[in-house]
C-alpha positions as CSV (number, residue, x, y, z in Angstrom):
1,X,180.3,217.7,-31.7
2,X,183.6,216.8,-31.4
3,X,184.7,214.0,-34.0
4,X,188.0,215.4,-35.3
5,X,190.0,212.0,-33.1
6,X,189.1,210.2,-29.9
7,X,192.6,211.9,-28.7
8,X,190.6,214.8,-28.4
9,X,188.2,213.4,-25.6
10,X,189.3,214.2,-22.0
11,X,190.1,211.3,-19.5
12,X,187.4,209.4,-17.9
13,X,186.1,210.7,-14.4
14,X,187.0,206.8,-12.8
15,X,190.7,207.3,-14.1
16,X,191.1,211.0,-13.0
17,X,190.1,209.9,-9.5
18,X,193.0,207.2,-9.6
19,X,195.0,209.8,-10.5
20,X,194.4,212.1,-8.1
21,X,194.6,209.5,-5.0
22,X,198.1,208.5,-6.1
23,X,199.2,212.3,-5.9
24,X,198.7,212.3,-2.4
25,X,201.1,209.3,-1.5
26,X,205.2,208.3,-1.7
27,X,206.1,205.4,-3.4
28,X,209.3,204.0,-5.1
29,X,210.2,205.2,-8.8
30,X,211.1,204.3,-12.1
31,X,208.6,201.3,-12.3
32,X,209.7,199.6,-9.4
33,X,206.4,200.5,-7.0
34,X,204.0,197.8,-5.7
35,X,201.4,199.4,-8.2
36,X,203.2,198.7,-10.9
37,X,204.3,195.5,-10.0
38,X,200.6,194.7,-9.3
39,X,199.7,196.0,-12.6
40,X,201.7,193.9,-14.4
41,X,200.7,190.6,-13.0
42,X,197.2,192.3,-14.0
43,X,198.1,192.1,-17.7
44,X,198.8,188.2,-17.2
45,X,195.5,187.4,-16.2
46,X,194.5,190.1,-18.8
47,X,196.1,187.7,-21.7
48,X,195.9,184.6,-19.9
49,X,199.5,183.6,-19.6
50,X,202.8,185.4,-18.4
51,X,203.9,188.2,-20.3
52,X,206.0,190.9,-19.6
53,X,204.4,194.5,-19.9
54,X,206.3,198.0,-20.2
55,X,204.8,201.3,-20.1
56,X,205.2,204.0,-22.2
57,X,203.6,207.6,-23.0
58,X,202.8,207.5,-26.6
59,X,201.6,204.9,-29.3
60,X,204.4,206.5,-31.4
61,X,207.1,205.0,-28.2
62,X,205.1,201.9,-28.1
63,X,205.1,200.7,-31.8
64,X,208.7,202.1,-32.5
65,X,210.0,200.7,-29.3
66,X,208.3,197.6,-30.2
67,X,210.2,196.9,-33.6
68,X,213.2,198.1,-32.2
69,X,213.5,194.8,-29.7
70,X,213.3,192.6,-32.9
71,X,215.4,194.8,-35.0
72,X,218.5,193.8,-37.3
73,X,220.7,195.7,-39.3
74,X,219.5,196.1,-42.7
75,X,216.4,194.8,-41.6
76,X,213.2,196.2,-42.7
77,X,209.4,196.1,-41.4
78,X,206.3,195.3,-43.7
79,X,203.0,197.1,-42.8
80,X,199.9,197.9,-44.4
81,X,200.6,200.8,-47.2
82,X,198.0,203.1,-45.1
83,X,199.4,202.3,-41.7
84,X,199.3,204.6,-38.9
85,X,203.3,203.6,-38.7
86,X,204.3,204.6,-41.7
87,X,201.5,207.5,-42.7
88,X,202.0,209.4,-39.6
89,X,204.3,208.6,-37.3
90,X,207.6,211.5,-38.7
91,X,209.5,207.9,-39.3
92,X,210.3,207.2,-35.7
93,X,209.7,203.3,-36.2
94,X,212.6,203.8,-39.2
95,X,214.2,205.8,-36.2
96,X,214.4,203.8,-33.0
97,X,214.5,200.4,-34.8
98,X,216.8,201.5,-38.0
99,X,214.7,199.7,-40.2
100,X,212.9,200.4,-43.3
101,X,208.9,200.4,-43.7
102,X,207.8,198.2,-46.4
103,X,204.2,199.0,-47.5
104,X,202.1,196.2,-48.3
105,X,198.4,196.6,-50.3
106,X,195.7,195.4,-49.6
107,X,191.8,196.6,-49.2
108,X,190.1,198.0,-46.2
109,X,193.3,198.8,-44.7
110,X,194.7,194.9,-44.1
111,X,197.4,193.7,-46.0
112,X,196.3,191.4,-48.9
113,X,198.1,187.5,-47.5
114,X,199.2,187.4,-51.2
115,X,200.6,191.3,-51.4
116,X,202.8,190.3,-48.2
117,X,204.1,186.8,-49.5
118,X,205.3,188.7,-52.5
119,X,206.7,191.6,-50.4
120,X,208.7,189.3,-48.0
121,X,210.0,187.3,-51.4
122,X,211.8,190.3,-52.2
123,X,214.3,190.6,-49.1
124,X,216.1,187.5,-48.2
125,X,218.0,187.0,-45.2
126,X,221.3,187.3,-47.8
127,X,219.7,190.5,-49.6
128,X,222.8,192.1,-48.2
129,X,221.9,195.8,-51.0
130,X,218.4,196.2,-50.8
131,X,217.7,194.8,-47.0
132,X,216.0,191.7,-45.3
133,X,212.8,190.8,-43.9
134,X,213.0,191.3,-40.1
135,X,209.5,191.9,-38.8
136,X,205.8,192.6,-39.6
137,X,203.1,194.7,-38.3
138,X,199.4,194.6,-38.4
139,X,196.9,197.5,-37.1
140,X,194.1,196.3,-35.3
141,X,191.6,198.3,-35.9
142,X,192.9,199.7,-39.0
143,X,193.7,203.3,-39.7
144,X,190.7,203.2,-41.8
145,X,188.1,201.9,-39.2
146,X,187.8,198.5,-40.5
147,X,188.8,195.3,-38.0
148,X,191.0,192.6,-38.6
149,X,189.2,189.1,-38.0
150,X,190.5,186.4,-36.3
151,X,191.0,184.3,-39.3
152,X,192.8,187.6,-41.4
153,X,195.0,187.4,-38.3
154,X,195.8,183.9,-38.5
155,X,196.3,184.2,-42.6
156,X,198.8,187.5,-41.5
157,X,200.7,185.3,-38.7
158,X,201.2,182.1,-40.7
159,X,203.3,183.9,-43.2
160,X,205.2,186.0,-40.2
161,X,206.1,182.7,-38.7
162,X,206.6,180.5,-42.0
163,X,209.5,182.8,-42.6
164,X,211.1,183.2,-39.7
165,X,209.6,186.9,-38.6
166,X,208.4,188.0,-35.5
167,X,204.5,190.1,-36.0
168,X,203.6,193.0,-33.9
169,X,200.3,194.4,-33.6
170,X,199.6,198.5,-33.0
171,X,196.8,197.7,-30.8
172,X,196.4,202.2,-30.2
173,X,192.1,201.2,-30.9
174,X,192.8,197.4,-29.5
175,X,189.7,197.7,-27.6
176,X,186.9,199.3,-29.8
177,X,188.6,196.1,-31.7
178,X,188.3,193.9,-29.3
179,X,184.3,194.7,-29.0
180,X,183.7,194.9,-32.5
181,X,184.9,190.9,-32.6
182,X,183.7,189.9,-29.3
183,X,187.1,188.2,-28.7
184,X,189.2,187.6,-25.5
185,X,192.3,189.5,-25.6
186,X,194.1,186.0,-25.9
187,X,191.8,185.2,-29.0
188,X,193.0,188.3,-30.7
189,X,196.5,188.6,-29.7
190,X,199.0,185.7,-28.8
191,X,196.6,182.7,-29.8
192,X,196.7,184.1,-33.2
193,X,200.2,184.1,-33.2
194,X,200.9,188.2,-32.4
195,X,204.6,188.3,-30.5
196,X,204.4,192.0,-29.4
197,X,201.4,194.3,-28.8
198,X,201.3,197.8,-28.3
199,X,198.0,198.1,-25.8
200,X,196.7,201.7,-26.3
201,X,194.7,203.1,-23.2
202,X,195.2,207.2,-24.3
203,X,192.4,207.0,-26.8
204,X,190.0,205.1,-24.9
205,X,189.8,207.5,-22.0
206,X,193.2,207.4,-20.0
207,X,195.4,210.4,-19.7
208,X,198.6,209.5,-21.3
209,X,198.9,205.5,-20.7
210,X,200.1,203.3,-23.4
211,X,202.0,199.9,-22.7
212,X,204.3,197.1,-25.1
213,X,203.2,193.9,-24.1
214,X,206.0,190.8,-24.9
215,X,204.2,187.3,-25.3
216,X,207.1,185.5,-24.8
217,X,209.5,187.2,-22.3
218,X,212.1,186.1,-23.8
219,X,211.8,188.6,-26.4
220,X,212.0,191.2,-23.7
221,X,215.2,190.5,-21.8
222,X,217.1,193.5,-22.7
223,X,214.4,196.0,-23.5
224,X,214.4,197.6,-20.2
225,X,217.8,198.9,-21.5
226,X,215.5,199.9,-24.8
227,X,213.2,202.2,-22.7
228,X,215.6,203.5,-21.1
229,X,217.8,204.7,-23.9
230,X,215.3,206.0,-25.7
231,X,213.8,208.0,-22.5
232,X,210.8,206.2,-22.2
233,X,211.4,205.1,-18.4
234,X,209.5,207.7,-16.1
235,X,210.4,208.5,-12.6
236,X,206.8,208.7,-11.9
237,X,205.6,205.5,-13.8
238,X,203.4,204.8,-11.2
239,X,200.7,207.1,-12.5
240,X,200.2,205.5,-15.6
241,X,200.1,202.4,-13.4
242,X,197.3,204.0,-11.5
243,X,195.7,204.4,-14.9
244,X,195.7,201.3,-16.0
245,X,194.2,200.1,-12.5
246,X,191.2,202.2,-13.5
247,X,190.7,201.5,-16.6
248,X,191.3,197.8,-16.5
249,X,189.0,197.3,-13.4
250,X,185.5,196.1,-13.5
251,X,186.2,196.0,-17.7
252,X,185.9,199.7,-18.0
253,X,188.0,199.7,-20.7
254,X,185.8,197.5,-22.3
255,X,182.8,199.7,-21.3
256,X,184.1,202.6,-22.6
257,X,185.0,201.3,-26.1
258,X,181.8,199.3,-26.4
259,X,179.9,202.7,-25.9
260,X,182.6,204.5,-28.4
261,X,181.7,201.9,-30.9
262,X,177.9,202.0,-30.2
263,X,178.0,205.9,-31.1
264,X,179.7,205.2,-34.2
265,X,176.7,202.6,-35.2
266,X,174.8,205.7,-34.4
267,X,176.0,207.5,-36.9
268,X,176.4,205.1,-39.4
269,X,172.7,204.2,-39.1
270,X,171.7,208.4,-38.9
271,X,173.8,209.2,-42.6
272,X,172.4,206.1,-44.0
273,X,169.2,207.6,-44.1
274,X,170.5,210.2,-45.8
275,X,170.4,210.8,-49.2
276,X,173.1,213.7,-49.3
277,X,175.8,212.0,-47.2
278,X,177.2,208.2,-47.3
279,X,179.4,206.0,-45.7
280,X,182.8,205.8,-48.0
281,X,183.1,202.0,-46.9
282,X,182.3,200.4,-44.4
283,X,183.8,200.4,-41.2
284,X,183.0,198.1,-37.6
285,X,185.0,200.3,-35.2
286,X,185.1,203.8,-34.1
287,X,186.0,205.5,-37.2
288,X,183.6,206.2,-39.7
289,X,184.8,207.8,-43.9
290,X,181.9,209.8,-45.2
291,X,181.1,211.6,-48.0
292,X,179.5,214.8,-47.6
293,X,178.5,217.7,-49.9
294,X,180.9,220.4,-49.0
295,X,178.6,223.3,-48.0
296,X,176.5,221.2,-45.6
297,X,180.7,220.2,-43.9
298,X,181.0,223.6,-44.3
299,X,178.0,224.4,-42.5
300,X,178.9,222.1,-39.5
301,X,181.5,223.2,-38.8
302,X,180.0,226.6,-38.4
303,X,178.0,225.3,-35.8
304,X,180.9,223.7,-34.0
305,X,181.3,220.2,-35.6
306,X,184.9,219.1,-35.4
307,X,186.4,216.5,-37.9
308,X,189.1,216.1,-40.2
309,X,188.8,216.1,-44.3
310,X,190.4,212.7,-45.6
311,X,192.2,212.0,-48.6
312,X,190.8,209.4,-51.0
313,X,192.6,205.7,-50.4
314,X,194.2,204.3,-53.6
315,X,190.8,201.5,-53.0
316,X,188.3,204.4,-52.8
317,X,185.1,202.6,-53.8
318,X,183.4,205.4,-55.3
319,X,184.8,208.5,-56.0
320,X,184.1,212.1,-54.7
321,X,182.2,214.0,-56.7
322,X,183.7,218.3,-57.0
323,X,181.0,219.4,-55.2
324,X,181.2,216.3,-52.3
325,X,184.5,216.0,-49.9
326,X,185.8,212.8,-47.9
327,X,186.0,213.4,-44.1
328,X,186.6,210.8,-40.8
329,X,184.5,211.2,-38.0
330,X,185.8,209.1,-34.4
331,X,183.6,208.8,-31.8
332,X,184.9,207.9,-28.8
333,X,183.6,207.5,-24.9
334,X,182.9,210.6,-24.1
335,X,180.5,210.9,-27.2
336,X,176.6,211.3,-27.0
337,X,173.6,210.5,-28.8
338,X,172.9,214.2,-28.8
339,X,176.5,215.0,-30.0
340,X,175.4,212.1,-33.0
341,X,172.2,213.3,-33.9
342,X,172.9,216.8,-34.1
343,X,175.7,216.1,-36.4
344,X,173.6,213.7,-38.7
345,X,171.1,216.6,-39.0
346,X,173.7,219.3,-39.9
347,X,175.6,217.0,-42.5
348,X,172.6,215.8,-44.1
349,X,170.3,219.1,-44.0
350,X,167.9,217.4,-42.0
């Protein structure tokens, strides 16, 4: 019963394979292979137009590498005030890019349009003591399982462009997004106006596979420079290639995040019948915020239930009573209905 993060799952059997053919053969280095090559053209018909694709090994690289490319001195970024960027990433975006993170509220962890208007208003390009607006950053889904919609992501990029900044989405659960919406990765992405995506494959069964995909390559021209300063260019980079291959083949990706997701409704549906546990809010991704007495967490773990205890949002709907605690449960592909059910029974003392 393993819901502590869908980081914790093990790579899916298809990509392993992959791997393990490409171990056995030569091929040339530092991203310059006919796999990777291939697998970038891949990510044009992926989104539908050309786009220029660069692969990394961690979310963390991908979204601080990503601002970075659009950074300006005494710039700084705006993100949701709950963002995985500026919650938990040790301040590398402030790091690589030398900007500022400028949290934004809003509920169910999207930046209110209004909140971010106001935000933005405060740093002029001339604000030469406190900074100016340089970029803006959306999580899709959001570090509290909810999903932006297509129209939230319009209402998000018309302020972006109306003043002049370039928006980047952390796309680490871009496919349990993608499936919640039933969008084309164009619909979600560049056609709503996004500049820069980090695509995340790592949580949704790869190895250690992220990339940062430019929507106009323009934006791009000297961030092979980027990568490499900041050691992000591997020898080897064929093998995340290779994953990619896998994982975009056939729309396993898509597979895998659509069962990820359908595990979730699982368990949403099994603690709703409960009358001892309940959703915090709701969520349309992978991630689910329950409330649970604290003896029956306390008893699943004893069984071998792994999750992670959550501290209350600022928005909390309803607060946790002394005898209750706040925990985030993530399903991911390697989940079962047996891993679900035996959960639900534990938590709610069925």
């Amino acid at each position: 019963m393993f819901f502590a993060s869908d980081n914790w799952a093990g790579a899916h059997s298809t990509i392993n394979e992959r791997l393990l053919k490409e171990s056995t053969r030569f091929a040339a280095a530092y991203g310059t292979s006919e796999l990777d090559k291939s697998i970038e053209l891949r990510f044009n018909e992926l989104f539908e137009r050309e786009v220029s694709v660069y692969f990394v090994a961690t979310g963390t690289a991908a979204n601080s590498l990503s601002l970075a490319s659009v950074a300006k001195p005494g710039g700084v970024t705006f993100c949701h005030s709950e963002a995985h960027v500026i919650e938990d990433e040790c301040g590398a975006p402030d790091f690589f890019s030398g900007m500022r993170m400028i949290p934004v509220e809003g509920p169910h962890g999207k930046m209110d349009p209004e909140n971010l208007v106001e935000r933005i208003a405060r740093y002029p390009q001339d604000a030469v003591h406190h900074g100016r607006a340089a970029a803006v950053t959306l999580t899709q889904a959001t570090e509290v399982g909810t999903v932006y919609s297509l129209e939230e992501i319009d209402a998000v990029s018309k302020i972006a462009r109306e003043n002049g900044l370039p928006l980047h989405m952390d796309g680490a659960r871009f496919a349990n997004a993608l499936v919640a919406l039933g969008a084309t990765p164009a619909e979600m992405t560049w056609k709503r106006g996004v500049d820069i995506l980090s695509f995340g494959g790592t949580k949704n069964g790869c190895w250690c596979a992220e990339a940062i995909v430019f929507f106009d390559p323009a934006l791009a021209k000297d961030f092979a420079f980027l990568r490499k300063r900041s050691a992000q260019l591997f020898s080897k980079s064929r093998f995340i290639a290779a994953q990619f291959e896998a994982y975009l083949q056939d729309g396993l990706w898509l597979k895998l995040a659509a069962h990820a997701n359908a595990m979730a409704d699982r368990l949403r549906a099994g603690l709703d019948r409960s009358n001892s546990a309940r959703q915090a809010w709701k969520t349309t991704s992978n991630e689910i915020f329950v409330v649970v007495k604290k003896d029956a967490a306390q008893a699943a773990e004893a069984k071998g239930a792994k999750f992670y205890d959550w501290l209350e949002p600022r928005d909390m709907p309803e607060p946790v009573g002394k005898d209750e605690m706040l925990v985030r449960l993530v399903t991911s592909f390697a989940t079962t209905e047996e891993d679900v059910d035996q959960f639900v029974a534990l938590a709610t003392g069925r």
